[in-house]
N, C-alpha and C positions, 0 to 999 in steps of 0.2 A: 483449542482456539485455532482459528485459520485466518488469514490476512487476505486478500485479497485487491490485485495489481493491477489495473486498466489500464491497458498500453495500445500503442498501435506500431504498425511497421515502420521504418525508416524516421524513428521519431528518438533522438536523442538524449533528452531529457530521458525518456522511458527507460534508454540502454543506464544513464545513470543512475537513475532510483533504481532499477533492479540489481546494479552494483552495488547501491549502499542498504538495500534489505535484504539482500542473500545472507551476506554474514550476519548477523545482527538475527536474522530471523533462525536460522540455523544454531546458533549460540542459544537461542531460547526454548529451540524445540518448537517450532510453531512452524505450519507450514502456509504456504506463500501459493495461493492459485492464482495463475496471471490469464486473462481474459483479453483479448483484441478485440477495442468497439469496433471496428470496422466492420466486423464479421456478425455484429446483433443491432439492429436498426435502431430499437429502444434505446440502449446504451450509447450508441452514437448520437442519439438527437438531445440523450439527455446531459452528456459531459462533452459533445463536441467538442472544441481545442483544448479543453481544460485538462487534457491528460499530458501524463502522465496522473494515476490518483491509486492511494494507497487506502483500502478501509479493512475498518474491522465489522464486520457486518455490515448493516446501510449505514455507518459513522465513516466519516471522513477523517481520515485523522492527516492526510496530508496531499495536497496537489503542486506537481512543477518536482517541488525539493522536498527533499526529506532532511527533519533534525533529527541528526541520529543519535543526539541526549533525550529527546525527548521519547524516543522510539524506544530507544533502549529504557527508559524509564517506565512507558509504558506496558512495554511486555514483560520488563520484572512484576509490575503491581498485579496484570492480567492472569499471571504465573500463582502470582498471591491470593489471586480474588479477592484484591483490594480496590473499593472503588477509584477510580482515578478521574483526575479534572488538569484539563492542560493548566 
């Protein structure tokens, strides 16, 4: 399983959710690819301000903030290959 981080430069929010999925991702063994829309045109016009966004494949699982019960829930169940539903 991989996670994946859409961030951009100078964007704060972005510095805090990659604070609160580092550990949390790392404790599960999951690794965490982080992407700069800035640098892919598509992705910028498709999440404009909306970043910071955390997904698991094309699933969103969180933008702005991360709940890190919820995260941490998920990647135990993901871990499982238990279906999961927020």
């Amino acid at each position: 399983m991989r996670l994946t981080l859409l961030t951009r430069a100078y964007c704060h929010l972005c510095d805090e959710m990659r604070a609160e999925v580092a550990p949390l991702a790392t404790a599960a063994a999951v690794a965490v690819d982080e992407i700069d829309v800035d640098g892919d045109p598509a992705l910028e016009a498709r999440w404009g301000d909306r970043v910071p966004v955390l997904l698991a494949g094309d699933r969103e699982l969180f933008h702005y903030r991360v709940d890190r019960t919820v995260l941490t829930t998920y990647l135990a169940s993901a871990a499982d290959q238990v279906p999961w539903a927020p």
